[in-house]
C-alpha positions in Angstrom: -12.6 84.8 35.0 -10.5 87.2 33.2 -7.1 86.5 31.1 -4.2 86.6 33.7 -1.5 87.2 30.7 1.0 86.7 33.8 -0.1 83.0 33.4 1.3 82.9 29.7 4.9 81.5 29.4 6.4 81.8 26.3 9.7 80.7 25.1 11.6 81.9 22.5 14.5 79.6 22.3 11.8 77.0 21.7 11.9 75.6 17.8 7.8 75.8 18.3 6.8 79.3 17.1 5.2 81.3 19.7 2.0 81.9 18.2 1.6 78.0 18.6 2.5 78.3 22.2 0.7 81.1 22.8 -2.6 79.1 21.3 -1.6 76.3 22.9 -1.8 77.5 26.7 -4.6 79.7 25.7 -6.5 76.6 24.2 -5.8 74.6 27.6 -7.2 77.7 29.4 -10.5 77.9 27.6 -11.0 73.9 27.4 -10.3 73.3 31.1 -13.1 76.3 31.9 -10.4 78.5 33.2 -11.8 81.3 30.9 -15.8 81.6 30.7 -18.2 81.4 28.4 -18.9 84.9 26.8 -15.6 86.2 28.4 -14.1 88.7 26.0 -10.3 88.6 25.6 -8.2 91.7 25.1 -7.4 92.9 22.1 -4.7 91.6 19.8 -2.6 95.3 20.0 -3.5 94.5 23.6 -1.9 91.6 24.2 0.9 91.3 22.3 1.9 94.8 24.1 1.3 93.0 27.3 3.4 89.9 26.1 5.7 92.1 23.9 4.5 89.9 20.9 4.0 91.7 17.5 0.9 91.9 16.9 1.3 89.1 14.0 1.6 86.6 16.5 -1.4 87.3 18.5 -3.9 87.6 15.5 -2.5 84.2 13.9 -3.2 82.6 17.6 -6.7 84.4 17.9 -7.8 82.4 14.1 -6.5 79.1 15.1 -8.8 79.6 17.8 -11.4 80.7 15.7 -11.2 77.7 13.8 -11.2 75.9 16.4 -14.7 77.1 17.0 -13.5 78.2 20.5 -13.8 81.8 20.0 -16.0 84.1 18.1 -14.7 87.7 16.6 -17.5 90.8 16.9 -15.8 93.8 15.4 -15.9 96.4 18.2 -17.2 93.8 20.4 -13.7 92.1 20.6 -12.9 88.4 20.5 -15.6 86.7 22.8 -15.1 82.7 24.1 -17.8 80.8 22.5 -16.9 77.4 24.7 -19.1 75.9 27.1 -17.1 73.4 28.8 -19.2 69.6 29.5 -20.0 69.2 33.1 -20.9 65.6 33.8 -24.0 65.5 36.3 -22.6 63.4 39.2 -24.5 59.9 39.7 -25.4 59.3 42.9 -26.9 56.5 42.8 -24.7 54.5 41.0 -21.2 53.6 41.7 -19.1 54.6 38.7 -17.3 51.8 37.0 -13.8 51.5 36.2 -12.4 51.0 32.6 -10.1 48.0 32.2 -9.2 45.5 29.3 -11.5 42.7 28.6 -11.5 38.8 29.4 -9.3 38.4 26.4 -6.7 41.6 26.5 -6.2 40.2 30.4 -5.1 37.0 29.1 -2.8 38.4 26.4 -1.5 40.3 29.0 -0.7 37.8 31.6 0.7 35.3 29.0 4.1 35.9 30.0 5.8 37.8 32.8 8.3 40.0 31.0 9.4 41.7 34.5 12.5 40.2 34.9 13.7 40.4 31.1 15.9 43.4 31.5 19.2 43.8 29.0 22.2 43.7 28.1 23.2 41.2 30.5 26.5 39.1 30.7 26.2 36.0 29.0 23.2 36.1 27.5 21.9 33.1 25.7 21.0 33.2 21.7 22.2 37.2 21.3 24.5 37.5 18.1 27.1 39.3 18.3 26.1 43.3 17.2 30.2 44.3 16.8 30.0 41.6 13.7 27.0 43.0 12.0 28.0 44.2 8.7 26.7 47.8 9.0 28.6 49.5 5.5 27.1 46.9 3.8 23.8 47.2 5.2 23.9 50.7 4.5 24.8 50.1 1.5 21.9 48.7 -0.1 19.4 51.2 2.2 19.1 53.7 -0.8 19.1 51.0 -3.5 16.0 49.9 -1.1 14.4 53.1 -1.2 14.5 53.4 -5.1 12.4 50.4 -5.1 9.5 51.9 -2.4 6.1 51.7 -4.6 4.6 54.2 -2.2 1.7 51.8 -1.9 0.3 48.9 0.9 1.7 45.2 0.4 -0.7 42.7 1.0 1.2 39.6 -0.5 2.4 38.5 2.6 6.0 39.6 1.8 7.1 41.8 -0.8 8.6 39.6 -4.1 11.8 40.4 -4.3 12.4 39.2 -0.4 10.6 36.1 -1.2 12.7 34.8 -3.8 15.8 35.6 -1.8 14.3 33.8 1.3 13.4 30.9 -1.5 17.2 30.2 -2.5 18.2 30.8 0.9 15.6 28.1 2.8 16.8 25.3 -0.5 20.6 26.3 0.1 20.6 26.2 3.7 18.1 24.2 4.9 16.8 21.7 2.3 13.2 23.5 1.9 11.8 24.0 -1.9 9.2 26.3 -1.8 7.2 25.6 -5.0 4.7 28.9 -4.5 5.6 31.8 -3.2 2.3 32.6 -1.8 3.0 30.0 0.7 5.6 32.0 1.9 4.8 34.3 4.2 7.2 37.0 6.1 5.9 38.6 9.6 7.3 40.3 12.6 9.4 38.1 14.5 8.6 34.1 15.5 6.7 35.4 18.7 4.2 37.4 16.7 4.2 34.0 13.8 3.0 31.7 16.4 0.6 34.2 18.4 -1.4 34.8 15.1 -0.9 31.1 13.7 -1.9 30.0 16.9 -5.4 31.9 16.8 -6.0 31.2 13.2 -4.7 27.2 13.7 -6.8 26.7 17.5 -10.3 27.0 19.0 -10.1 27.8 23.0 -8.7 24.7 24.5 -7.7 22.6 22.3 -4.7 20.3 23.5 -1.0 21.9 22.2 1.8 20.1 22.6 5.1 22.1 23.3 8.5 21.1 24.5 9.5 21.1 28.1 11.7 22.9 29.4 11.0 24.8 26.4 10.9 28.6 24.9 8.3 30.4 27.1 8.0 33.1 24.5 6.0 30.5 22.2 4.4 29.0 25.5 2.9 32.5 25.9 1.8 32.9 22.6 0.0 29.4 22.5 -1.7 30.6 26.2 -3.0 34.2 24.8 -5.1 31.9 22.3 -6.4 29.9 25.0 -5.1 26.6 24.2 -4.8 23.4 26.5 -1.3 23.2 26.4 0.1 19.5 27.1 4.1 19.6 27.7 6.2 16.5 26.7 9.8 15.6 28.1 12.9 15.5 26.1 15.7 12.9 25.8 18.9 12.9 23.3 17.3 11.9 20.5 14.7 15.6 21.2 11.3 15.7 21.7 9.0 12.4 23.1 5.9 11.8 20.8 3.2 12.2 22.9 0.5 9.6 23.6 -2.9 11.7 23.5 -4.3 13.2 20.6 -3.4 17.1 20.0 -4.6 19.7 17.6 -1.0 21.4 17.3 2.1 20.8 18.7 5.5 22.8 18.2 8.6 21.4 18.2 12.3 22.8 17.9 14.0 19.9 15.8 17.7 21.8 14.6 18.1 23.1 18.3 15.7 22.4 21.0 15.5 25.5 23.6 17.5 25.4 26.2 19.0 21.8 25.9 20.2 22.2 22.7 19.4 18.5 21.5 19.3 17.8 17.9 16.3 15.6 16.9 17.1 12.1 15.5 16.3 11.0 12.1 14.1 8.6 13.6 12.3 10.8 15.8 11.6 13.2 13.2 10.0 10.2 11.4 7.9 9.8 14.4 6.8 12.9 14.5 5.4 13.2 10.4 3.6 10.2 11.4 1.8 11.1 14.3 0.9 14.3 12.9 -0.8 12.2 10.0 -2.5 9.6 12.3 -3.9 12.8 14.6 -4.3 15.5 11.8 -2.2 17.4 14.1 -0.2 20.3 12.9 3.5 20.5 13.5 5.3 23.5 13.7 8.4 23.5 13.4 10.4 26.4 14.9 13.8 26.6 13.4 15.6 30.3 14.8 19.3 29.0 13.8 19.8 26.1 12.0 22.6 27.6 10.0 24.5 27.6 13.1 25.9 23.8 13.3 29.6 23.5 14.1 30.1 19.9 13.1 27.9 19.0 10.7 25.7 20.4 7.9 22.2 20.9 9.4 20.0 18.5 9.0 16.9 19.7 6.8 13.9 21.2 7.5 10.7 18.4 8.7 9.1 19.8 5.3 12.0 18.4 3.1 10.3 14.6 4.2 7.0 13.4 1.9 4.8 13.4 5.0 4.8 16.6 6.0 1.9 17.7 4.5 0.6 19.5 7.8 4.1 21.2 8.8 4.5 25.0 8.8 8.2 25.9 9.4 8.9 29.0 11.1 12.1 30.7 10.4 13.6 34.1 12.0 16.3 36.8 10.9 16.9 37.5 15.2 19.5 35.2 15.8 21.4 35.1 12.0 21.4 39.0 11.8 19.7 41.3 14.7 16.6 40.9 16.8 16.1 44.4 16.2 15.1 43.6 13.1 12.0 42.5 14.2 11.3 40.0 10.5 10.3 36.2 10.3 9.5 33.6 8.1 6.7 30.8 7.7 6.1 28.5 5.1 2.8 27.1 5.5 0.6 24.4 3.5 -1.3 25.7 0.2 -4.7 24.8 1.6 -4.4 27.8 4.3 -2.0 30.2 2.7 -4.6 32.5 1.3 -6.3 32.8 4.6 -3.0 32.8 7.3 -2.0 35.9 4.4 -5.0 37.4 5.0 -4.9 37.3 9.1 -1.5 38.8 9.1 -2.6 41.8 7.0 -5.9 42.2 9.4 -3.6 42.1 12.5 -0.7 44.3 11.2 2.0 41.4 11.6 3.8 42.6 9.0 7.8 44.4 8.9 8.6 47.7 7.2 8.6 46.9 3.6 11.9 49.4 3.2 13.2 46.8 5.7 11.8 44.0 3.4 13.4 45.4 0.5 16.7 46.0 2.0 17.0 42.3 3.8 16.4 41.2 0.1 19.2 43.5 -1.5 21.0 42.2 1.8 20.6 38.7 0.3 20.9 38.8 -3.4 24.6 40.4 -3.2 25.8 37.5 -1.1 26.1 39.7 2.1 24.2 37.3 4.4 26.1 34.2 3.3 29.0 35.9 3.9 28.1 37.5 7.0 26.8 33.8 8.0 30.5 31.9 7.2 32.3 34.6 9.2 30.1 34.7 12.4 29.6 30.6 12.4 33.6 30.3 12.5 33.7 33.2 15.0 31.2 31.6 17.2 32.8 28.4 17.3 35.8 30.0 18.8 34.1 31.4 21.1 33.0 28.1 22.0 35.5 26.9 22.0 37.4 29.2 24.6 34.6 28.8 27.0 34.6 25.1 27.1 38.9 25.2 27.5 38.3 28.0 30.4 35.3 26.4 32.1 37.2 22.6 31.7 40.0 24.3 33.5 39.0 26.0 36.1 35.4 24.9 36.9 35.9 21.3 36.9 34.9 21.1 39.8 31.5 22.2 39.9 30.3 21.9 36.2 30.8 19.4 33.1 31.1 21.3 29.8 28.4 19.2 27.6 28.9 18.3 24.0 26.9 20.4 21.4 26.8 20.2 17.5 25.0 23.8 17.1 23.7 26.9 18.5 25.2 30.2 19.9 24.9 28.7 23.6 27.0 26.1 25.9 25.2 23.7 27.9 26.7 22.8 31.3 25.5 20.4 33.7 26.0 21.2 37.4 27.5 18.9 39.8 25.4 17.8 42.6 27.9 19.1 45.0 27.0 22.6 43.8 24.5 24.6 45.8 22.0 25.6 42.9 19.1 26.8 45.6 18.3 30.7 44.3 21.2 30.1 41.5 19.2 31.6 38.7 18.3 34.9 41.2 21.7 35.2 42.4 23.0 35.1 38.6 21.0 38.0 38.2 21.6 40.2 40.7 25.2 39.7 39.3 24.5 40.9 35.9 24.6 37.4 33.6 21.7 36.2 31.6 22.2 32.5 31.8 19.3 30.6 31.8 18.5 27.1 34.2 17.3 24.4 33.0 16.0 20.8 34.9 16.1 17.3 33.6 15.0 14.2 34.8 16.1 11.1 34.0 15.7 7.4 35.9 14.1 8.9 38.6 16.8 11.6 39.4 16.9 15.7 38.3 20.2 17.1 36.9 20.3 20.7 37.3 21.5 22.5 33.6 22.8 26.0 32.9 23.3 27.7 29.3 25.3 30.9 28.7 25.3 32.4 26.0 29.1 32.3 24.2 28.0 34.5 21.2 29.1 38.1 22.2 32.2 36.7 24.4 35.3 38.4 22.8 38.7 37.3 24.0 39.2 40.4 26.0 36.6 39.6 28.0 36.9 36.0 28.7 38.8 35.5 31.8 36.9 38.6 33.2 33.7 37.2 32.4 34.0 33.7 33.3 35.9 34.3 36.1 33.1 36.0 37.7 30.9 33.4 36.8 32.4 30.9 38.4 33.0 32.9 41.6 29.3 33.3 41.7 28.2 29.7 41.3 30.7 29.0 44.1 29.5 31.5 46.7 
């Protein structure tokens, strides 16, 4: 079929330049069989006077095609099409099959329904607040950052100088001393930590123990490795020790998700020795320890002399910005080499200009600082929701008593209809999460909101409209 030139559009207020386009569409054309085999197009003088191209234009489109071995030049003879598009012979005797993911990307991608996690939302639980992040300062150090690029692959597990800040930070803050550095280990976010620990640490069902009600991102990433998980309830003191034996389990001991229950002395005890008597191994997920309003946090399970099978996971989402995308994990010597080696082989690993820049971030005191401000800030903010919700919810809801976290925890009063509460929350715009309990025989219904990004301003707005929707 011959060239229709009427079937070229070109734009000139494009930034592409035309001959581009012009190969582009004529590409298309010869690919999709529009234009035969042996079919001779006109001449460049030709068609750029039909297009009214230069000539340029048309004879820099004709040798990308050229070398696109699509046409052929013969002097005289013009430029010929030297394509012969594939025809697949049709089989009729067998029924085509369709393409899909195997056994093991269905199961990664049914480990979690991520449907009805849509943002920003009212109330959202664990969000920091984004108005407080220190943005001249991070922008500060960003060229400093870049001076330090070695235009080359990292495959430490984390590039130095952000492991020796995350070193002083984890002793300061939360009473871990990492001896080597190669035990360190920085990925991309605790989700994608306990995905790839939780392939390299499990064979397909072997028992894992995790919280309940717990964090259903770290459910899901325990389920896309095909592990047997085993739940456990939760009192005041955190976590139950389980009774069977398990391989792994992973347990939230600064601030257990949702309750927000800190874990005894006494249970954590329990805990280092069970994983000894099982040779089970305990992570411990810590996303914000740093944020205890009444007392220092209590330190990490690896500051105690049994926790020789603990890995500690930390994460920069909640102290700084989700959109960071950047955890932590300090892991035992005996599998440092190889969990170093999995995350490099599965690409778990943040922009090392981001790397470079959190460490910057760190060394001049800018996350310390940033730390102090937004802990006092979120306490007020506490604070106001507990004095509004005492005041004018009473009725309905008890404001419980928490020592950290960037949530509240209310329990709901029986005489509150809680039937669709989480959907109807919803369709209203909040993000609060529901939680059950039960204890001697008889299941309290919880709610946690998240107090974090509640300025002022907003307060009597926002909880206003809570309460009206937990009443109707």
């Amino acid at each position: 079929m011959p060239l229709d030139h009427s079937q070229l559009q070109l734009n000139k207020q494009l930034t592409i330049p035309l001959a581009r386009q012009l190969y582009q569409q004529l590409h298309q054309q010869i690919v999709s069989g529009n234009l035969s085999y042996a079919e001779r197009l006109p001449s460049s003088r030709e068609l750029a006077e039909q297009l009214q191209l230069s000539r340029g234009v048309v004879v820099e489109c004709y040798e990308m095609l050229r070398l696109d071995h699509l046409v052929l030049g013969f002097g005289k003879g013009g430029t010929q099409i030297c394509y012969q598009p594939y025809l697949a012979k049709p089989l009729a005797s067998k029924a085509s099959t369709k393409l899909g993911l195997s056994a093991q990307g269905r199961l990664i991608a049914t480990a979690r329904d991520y449907m009805g996690l849509r943002t920003p939302l009212l109330l959202q639980t664990s969000l920091p607040d984004l108005r407080l992040f220190p943005k001249r300062a991070w922008l500060k150090v960003q060229c400093e950052a870049l001076e330090q690029l070695q235009g080359q692959y990292e495959r430490s597990g984390g590039v130095s100088p952000l492991k020796l800040a995350l070193k002083e930070f984890l002793a300061r803050y939360r009473g871990i001393q990492v001896q080597d550095l190669n035990c360190l280990l920085i990925s991309t976010g605790t989700q994608g930590a306990l995905s790839a620990l939780a392939r390299a640490l499990l064979n397909p069902n072997d028992v894992t123990v995790v919280e309940h009600p717990g964090w259903e991102g770290g459910k899901a990433a325990l389920r896309q490795a095909q592990a047997h998980l085993v739940s456990v309830d939760l009192d005041q003191e955190g976590a139950l020790v389980p009774t069977i034996k398990a391989k792994l389990a992973v347990i939230t001991p600064n601030a257990q998700f949702p309750t927000g229950y800190v874990m005894s002395a006494a249970r954590r005890k329990a805990w280092l020795e069970y994983s000894i008597q099982h040779n089970c191994w305990l992570i411990e997920d810590d996303f914000a320890a740093e944020y205890s309003y009444q007392q220092h946090p209590a330190p990490s399970l690896l500051s105690y002399p049994q926790a020789q099978h603990v890995i500690h996971l930390g994460t920069m989402s909640k102290l700084l910005l989700p959109d960071l995308r950047l955890s932590w994990m300090v892991v035992p010597a005996s599998i440092a080499d190889e969990l170093r080696k999995i995350l490099n082989t599965l690409g778990l690993q943040p922009s090392y200009l981001l790397q470079h820049q959190l460490a910057l971030f760190m060394q001049y005191g800018y996350l310390a600082k940033h730390l102090a401000q937004t802990r006092s800030i979120y306490n007020q903010r506490r604070q106001w929701c507990t004095t509004y919700l005492q005041q004018h919810g009473a009725d309905i809801l008890e404001v419980m008593p928490s020592l950290s976290g960037m949530n509240t925890y209310l329990k709901l009063k029986e005489s509150l209809h809680t039937e669709n509460l989480e959907f109807r929350l919803k369709q209203a715009g909040f993000g609060c999460e529901i939680y059950r309990l039960i204890a001697k025989e008889k299941m309290t219904t919880y709610l946690l909101l998240g107090h974090a990004k509640l300025s002022e301003e907003q307060l009597e707005t926002v909880l206003g409209k809570f309460l009206n929707v937990l009443r109707n």
